[in-house]
C-alpha positions in Angstrom: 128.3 125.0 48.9 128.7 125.4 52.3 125.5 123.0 53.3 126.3 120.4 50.7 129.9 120.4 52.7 128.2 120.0 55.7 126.5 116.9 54.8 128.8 115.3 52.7 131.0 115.4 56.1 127.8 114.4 58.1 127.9 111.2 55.6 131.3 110.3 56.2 131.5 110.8 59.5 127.9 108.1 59.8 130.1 105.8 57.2 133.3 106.1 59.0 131.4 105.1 62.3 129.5 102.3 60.8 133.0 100.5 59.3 135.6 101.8 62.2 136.8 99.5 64.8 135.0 99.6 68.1 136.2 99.8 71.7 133.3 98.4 73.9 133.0 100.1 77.4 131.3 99.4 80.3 130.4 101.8 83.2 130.2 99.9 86.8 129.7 102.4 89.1 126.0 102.0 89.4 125.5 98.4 89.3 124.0 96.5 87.3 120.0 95.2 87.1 118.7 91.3 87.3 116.2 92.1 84.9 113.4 94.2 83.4 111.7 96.7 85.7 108.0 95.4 87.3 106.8 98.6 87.3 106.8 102.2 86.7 108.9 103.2 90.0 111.4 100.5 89.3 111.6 101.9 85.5 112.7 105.5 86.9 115.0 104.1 89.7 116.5 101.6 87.2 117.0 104.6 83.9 120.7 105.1 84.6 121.5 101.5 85.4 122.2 98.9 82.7 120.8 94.9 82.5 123.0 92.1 83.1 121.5 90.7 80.1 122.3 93.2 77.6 125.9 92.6 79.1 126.1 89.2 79.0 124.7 89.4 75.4 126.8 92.4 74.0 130.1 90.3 75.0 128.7 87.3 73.8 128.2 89.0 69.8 131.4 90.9 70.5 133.7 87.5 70.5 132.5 87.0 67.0 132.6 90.8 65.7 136.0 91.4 63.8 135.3 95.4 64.3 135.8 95.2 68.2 139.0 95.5 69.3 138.7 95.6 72.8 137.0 96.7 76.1 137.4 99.0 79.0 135.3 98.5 81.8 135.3 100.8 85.0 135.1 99.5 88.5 133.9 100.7 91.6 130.6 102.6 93.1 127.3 100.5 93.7 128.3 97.0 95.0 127.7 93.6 93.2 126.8 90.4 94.3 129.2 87.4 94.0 127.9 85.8 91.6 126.9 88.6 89.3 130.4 89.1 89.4 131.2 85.4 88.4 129.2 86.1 85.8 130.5 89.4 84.4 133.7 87.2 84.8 133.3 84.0 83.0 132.1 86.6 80.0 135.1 88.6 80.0 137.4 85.5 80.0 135.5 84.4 76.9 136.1 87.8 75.4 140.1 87.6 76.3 139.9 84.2 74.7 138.4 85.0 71.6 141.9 87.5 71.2 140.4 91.0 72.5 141.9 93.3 74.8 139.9 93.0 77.8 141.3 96.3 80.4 139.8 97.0 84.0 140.4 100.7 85.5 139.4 101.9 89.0 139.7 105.2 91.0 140.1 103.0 93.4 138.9 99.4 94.8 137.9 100.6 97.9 138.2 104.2 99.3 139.6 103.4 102.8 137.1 100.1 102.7 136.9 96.4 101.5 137.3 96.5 98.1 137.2 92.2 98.0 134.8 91.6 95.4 135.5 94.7 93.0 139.4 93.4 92.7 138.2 90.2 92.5 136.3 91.1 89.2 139.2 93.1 87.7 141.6 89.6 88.2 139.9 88.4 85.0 140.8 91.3 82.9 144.2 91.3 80.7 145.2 94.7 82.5 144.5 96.7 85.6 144.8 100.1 85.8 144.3 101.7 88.9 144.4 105.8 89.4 147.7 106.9 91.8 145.6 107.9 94.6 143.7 105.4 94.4 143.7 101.6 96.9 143.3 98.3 96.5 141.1 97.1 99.5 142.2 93.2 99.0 141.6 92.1 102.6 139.4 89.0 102.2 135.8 88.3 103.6 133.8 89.1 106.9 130.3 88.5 107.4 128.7 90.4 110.6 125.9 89.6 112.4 124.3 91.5 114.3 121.8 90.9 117.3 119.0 93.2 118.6 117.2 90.8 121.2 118.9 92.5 124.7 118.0 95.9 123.0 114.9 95.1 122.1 114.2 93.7 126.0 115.5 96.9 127.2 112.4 98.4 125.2 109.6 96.0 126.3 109.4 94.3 122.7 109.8 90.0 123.2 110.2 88.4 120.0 108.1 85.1 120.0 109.9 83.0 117.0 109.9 79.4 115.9 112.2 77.9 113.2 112.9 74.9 111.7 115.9 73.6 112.0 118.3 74.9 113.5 120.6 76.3 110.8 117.1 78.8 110.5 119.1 81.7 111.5 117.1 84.3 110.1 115.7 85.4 112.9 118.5 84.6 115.5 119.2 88.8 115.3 116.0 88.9 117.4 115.8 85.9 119.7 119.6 85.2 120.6 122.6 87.7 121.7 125.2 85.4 120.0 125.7 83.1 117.0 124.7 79.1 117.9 126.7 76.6 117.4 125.0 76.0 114.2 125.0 79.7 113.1 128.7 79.9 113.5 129.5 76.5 111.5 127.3 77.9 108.1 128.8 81.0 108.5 132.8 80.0 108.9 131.8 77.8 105.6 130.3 80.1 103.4 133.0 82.2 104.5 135.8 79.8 103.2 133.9 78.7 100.3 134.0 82.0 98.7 137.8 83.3 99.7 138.5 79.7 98.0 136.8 80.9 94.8 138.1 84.5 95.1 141.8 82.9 95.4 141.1 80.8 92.7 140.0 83.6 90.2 142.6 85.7 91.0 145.5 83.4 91.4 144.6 82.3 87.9 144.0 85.6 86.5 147.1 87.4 87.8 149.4 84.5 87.3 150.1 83.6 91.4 150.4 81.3 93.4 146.9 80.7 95.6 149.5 80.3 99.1 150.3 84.1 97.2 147.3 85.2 96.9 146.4 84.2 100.5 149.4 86.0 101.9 148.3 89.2 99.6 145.2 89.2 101.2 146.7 89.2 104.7 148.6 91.7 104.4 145.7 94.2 102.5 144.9 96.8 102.2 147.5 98.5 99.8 148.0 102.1 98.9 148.4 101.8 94.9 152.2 101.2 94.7 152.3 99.0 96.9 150.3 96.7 95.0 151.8 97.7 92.1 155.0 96.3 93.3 152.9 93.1 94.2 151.5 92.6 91.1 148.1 93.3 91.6 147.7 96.1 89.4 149.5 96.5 85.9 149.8 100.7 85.9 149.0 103.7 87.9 147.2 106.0 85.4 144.5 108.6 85.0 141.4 107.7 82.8 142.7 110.0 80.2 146.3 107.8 80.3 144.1 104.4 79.7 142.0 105.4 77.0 145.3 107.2 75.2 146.7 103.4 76.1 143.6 102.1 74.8 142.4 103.5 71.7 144.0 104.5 68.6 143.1 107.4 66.4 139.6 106.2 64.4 139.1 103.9 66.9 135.0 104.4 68.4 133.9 104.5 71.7 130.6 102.2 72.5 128.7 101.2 75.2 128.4 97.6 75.4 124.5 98.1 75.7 124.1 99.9 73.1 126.3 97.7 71.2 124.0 94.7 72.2 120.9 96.7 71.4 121.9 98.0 68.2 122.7 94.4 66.9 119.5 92.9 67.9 117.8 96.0 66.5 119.3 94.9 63.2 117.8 91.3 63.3 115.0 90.7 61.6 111.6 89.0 63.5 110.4 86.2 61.9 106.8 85.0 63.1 106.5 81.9 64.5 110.0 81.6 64.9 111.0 79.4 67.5 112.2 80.5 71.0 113.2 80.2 74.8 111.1 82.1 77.4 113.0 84.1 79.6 111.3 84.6 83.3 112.4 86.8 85.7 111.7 86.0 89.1 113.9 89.2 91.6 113.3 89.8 94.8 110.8 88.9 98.4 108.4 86.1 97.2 104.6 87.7 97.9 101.3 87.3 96.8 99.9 89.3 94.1 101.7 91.3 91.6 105.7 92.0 91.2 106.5 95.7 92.0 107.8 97.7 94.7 105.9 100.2 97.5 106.8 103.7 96.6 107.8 103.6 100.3 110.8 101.5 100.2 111.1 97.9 100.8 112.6 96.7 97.6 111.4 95.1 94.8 109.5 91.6 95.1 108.6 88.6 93.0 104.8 88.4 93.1 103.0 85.0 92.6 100.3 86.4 90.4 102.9 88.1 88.1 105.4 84.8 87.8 102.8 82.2 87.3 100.5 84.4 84.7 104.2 84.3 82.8 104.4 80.3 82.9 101.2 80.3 81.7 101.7 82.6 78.8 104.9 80.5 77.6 102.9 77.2 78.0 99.9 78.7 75.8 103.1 80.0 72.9 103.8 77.1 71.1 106.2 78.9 69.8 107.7 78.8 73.1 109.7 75.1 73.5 112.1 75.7 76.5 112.0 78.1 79.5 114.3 79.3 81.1 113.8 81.0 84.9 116.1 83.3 86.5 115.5 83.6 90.0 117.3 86.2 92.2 115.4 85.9 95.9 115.8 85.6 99.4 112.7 83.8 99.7 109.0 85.0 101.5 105.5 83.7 101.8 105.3 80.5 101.7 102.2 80.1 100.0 104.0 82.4 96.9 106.5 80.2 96.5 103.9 77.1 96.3 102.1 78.6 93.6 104.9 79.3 91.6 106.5 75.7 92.5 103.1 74.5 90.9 103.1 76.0 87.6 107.4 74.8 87.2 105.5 71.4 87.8 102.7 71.8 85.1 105.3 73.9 82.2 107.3 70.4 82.8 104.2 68.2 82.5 103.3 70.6 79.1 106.5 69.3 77.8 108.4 72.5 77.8 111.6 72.0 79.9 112.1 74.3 82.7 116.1 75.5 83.7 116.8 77.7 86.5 119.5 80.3 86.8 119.9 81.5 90.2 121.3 84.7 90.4 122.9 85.8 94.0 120.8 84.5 95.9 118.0 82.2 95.3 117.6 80.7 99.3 114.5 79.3 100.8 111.2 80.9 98.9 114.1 81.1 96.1 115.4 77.8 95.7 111.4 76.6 96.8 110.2 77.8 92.7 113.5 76.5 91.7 113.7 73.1 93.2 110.9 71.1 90.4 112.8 72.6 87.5 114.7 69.9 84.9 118.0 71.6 85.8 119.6 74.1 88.3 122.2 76.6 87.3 124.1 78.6 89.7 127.2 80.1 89.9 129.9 79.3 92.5 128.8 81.8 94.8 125.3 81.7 94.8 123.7 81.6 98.2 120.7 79.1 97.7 119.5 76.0 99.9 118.0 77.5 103.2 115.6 75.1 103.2 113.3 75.3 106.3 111.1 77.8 107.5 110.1 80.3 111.0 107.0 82.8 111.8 105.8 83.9 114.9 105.8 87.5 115.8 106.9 90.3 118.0 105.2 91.0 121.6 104.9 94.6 121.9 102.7 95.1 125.0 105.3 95.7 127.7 106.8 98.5 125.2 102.9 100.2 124.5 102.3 100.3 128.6 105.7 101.7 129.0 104.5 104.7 126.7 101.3 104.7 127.7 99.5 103.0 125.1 96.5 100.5 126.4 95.0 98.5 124.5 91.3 96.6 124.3 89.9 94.4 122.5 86.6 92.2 122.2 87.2 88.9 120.7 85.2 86.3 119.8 86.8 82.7 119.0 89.7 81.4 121.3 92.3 82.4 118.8 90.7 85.6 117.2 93.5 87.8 118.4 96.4 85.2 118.0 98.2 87.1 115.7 97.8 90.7 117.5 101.3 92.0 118.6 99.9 93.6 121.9 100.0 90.2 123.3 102.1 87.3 124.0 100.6 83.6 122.3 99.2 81.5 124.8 100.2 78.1 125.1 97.5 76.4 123.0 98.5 79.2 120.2 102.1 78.5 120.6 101.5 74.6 119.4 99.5 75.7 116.6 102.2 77.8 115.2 104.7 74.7 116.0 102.6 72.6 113.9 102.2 75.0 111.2 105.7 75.2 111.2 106.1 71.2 110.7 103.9 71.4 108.5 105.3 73.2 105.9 109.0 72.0 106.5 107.8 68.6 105.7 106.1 69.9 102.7 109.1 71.4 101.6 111.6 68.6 102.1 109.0 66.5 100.9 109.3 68.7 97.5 113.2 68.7 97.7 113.1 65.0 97.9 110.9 64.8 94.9 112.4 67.1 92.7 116.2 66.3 93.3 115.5 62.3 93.2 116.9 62.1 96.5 115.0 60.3 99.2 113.6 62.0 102.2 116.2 61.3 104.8 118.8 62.8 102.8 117.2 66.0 101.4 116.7 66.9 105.4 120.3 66.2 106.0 120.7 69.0 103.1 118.0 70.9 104.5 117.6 72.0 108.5 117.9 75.8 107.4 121.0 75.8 106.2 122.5 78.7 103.2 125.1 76.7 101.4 127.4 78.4 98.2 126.6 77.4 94.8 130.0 75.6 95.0 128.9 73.5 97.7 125.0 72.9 96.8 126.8 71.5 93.6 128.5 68.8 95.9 125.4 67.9 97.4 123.0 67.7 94.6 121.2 70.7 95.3 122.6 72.2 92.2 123.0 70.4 88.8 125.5 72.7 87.3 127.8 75.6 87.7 127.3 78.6 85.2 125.5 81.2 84.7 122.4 82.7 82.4 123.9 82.0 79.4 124.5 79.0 80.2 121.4 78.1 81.0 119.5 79.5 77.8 122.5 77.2 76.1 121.3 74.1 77.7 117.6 75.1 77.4 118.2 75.7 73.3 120.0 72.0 73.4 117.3 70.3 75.2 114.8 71.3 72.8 117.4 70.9 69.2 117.4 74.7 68.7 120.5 76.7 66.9 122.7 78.2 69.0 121.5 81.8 68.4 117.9 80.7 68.7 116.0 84.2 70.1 115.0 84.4 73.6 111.7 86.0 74.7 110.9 87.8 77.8 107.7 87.0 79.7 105.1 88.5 80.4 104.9 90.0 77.0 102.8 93.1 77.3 103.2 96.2 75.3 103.2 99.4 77.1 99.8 100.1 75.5 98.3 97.0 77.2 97.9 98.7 80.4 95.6 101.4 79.6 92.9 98.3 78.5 91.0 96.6 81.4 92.2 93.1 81.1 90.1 90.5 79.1 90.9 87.5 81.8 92.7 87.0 85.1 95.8 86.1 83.3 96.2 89.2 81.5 95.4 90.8 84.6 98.3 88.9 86.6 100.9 89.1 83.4 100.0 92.9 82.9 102.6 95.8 84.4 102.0 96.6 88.2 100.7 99.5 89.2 102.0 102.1 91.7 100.2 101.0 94.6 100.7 103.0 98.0 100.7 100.4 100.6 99.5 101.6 104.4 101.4 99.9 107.2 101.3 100.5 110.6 104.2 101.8 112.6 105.7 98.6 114.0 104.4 96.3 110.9 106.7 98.9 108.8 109.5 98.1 111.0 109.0 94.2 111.0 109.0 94.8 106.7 112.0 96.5 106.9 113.5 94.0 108.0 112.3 91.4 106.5 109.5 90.1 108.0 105.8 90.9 106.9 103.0 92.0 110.2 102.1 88.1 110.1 102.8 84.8 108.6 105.7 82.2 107.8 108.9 83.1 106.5 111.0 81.0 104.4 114.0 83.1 104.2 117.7 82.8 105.1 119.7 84.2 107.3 120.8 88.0 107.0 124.3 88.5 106.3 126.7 91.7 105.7 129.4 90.2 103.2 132.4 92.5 103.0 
């Protein structure tokens, strides 16, 4: 009697949880991911952290859903970019729109630090909570730079550095002890393009004034009832005083992940059901495979790895519309020209190609972006950058101070042109100039081309410079403002699909697939990366630390702590 009991209350408890009503939440503290891990190290690092995506899509399916009644979302922990947040944003506006509670709660937004961007998310949510110790860190935006070229004399180490043009700032940290002229003007604009978004968002979200909003910020940060009294936050409570707020008695807690999950789980395949590819493109452009060193470094967006994935959706004809998220600072240059190449042919198949840029998609980034049909970004997307520097550091003055030496025996006049015990001669130094023209030319030429701009005006737009999403929308860099759904809306209506039409991630490779030797060298490019150990020397480890690899040209933009 007792067991039958048992279930019969097992039963209702399963029935009661498949009809209840359903508060969605949403865990910040650790960030969210661009996109699916590139290999295993990336899987374990990733475990605890949830996928934009599965956001994006949960909310999307939760507008519609009658059983959701609302969401709670906690702030705070693990920085996001800007335009991740925009993103998060314009979905939780949607969801306030469709006549859900929507509520944000913090421990605080900023422990005795910025707190900017968090608040700036929480602005688009119905109601604020904020804990009574807690902060709200609402003092605006600083980007510091900071240069190492007077230390780095002090030490022996010269770095020899060519860059074109001269909004190329990247690599001002090591060959000027100031900002330019030029580095100072991008700067004060990206600055003021994104306090005018985040005054915007929140001046429309709170209900102020912006010349309110501007004043708040002047006079952040504020302990929390201080901006209670300001009307930045709508109550000082304790989690357990927001979900009491928050949920009624039969009400059921959900992640919005498994939420999203659990629906599509639900659905049906149907073969040869038609679809938009989904590429992910996150991180330093390189040749070879996507993946990560077990040594640090990041993640990276290898060549072999994006344009096996092209392939593979122009060879589905299931496949009519792809759509390519790119999240990158930029890299090799030779990468990013492979993957520009196989945009170009996936357009020639027929098969329309839309980016979404993520937070950054600059230089290398916007280089695989810049042949595709149409650009998304979102307001504060860094993208453009468009130029190019190399060159390399001279470390023989440091190795004799330490008593290093160093021989060598070379044989050709430029065989040791790219050693870092010596300085380039002058012969070398035009060679890397012209290398340098060479591919900026290239690229504007491209930019040109694939904007429909002519060639005068895409170097105006070019010369290095990082502009916002906002502004790159002005000057025709970007075709639209949005975000990924978004795009995979306007991929769906170029090609006359539904509205719910699925989307399918490439590569497609089953877990299995890996153990198999590959049967051509596109499954071997599409298939998961391996682990790989990768041995650097000393100084070369430092130089990829920072951004630059032991050798080569760089299209990258400028490095920038935004705050």
């Amino acid at each position: 009697m007792d067991a039958t009991k048992a279930i019969l209350d097992t039963v209702d408890r399963f029935r009661q949880r498949r009809t209840a009503p359903l508060v969605l939440e949403l865990d910040l503290t650790e960030g969210l991911t661009e996109g699916p891990p590139s290999d295993p190290l990336s899987a374990v690092l990733a475990m605890r952290r949830t996928r934009l995506a599965d956001v994006l899509e949960g909310l999307r399916r939760a507008r519609r859903d009658p059983r959701v009644k609302g969401l709670v979302v906690k702030l705070g922990g693990r920085p996001m970019g800007l335009a991740m947040v925009q993103e998060l944003r314009t979905a939780v506006v949607q969801l306030r729109a469709a006549g859900k509670l929507t509520v944000a709660y913090a421990e605080t937004f900023g422990e005795f630090g910025a707190g900017t961007v968090p608040y700036y998310l929480a602005s688009a949510f119905e109601k604020i909570y904020l804990q009574p110790s807690g902060d709200v860190g609402l003092t605006g935006i600083s980007m510091e730079q900071r240069f190492v070229k007077n230390a780095l004399a002090k030490i022996g180490v010269d770095y020899q550095i060519g860059q074109r043009h001269e909004y190329k700032t990247a690599a001002n940290m090591f060959t000027q002890d100031h900002m330019t002229e030029a580095h100072r003007e991008s700067a004060a604009r990206i600055a003021e393009s994104v306090i005018e978004q985040i005054v915007s968002g929140i001046s429309e979200g709170r209900g102020l004034p912006p010349e309110r909003v501007r004043e708040l910020i002047d006079q952040g940060p504020f302990i929390g009832s201080e901006a209670l009294s300001a009307g930045l936050v709508d109550r000082l409570a304790y989690r357990d005083e927001v979900y009491d707020e928050v949920r009624d008695e039969g009400d059921v807690l959900l992640f919005v992940s498994r939420y999203a999950k659990g629906a599509l789980a639900r659905k049906l395949p149907h073969p040869g059901e038609r679809v938009v590819a989904l590429i992910h493109g996150n991180g330093m452009i390189r040749l070879g495979r996507s993946g990560r060193s077990p040594l640090g470094g990041g993640g990276a967006m290898g060549s072999d790895t994006i344009c096996a994935a092209f392939r593979a959706a122009r060879r589905d004809d299931n496949v009519k519309a792809v759509v390519f998220r790119v999240d990158s600072p930029g890299g090799s240059y030779v990468a990013s020209d492979a993957i520009w190449r196989e945009v170009v042919l996936t357009r020639k198949a027929g098969k329309p190609v839309i980016i979404s840029m993520g937070d950054l998609a600059a230089s290398g980034g916007y280089f695989v972006s810049m042949a595709a049909d149409v650009i998304v970004a979102q307001p504060g997307t860094l993208t453009g950058s468009i130029g190019v520097f190399g060159g390399k550091p001279a470390v023989g003055e440091l190795l004799s101070r330490i008593g290093v030496t160093s021989e060598s025996v070379d044989v050709g006049a430029n065989s040791g042109m790219f050693s870092p015990s010596r300085a380039y001669s002058e012969p070398q130094w035009e060679r890397v100039n012209a290398w340098l023209d060479r591919i900026y030319d290239d690229f504007v030429g491209k930019v040109a081309q694939g904007r429909g701009i002519d060639r005068d005006r895409a170097h105006e737009l070019a010369r290095g410079r990082v502009w916002t999403g906002a502004d790159a929308f002005g000057g025709g860099l970007v075709d639209e403002l949005g975000g990924l759904e978004d795009a995979l809306a306007l991929a769906r209506s170029r090609v006359n699909l539904p509205k719910d039409a699925p989307v399918r991630s490439y590569p497609r490779m089953h877990p299995l697939e890996r153990l198999r030797p590959p049967d051509s060298s596109d499954d071997k490019a599409a298939a998961l990366s391996q682990i790989r150990l990768e041995a650097w020397g000393p100084l070369s480890r430092l130089a990829t630390d920072l951004g630059l690899p032991p050798q080569g040209p760089l299209i990258l933009p400028g490095w920038w702590t935004i705050r």
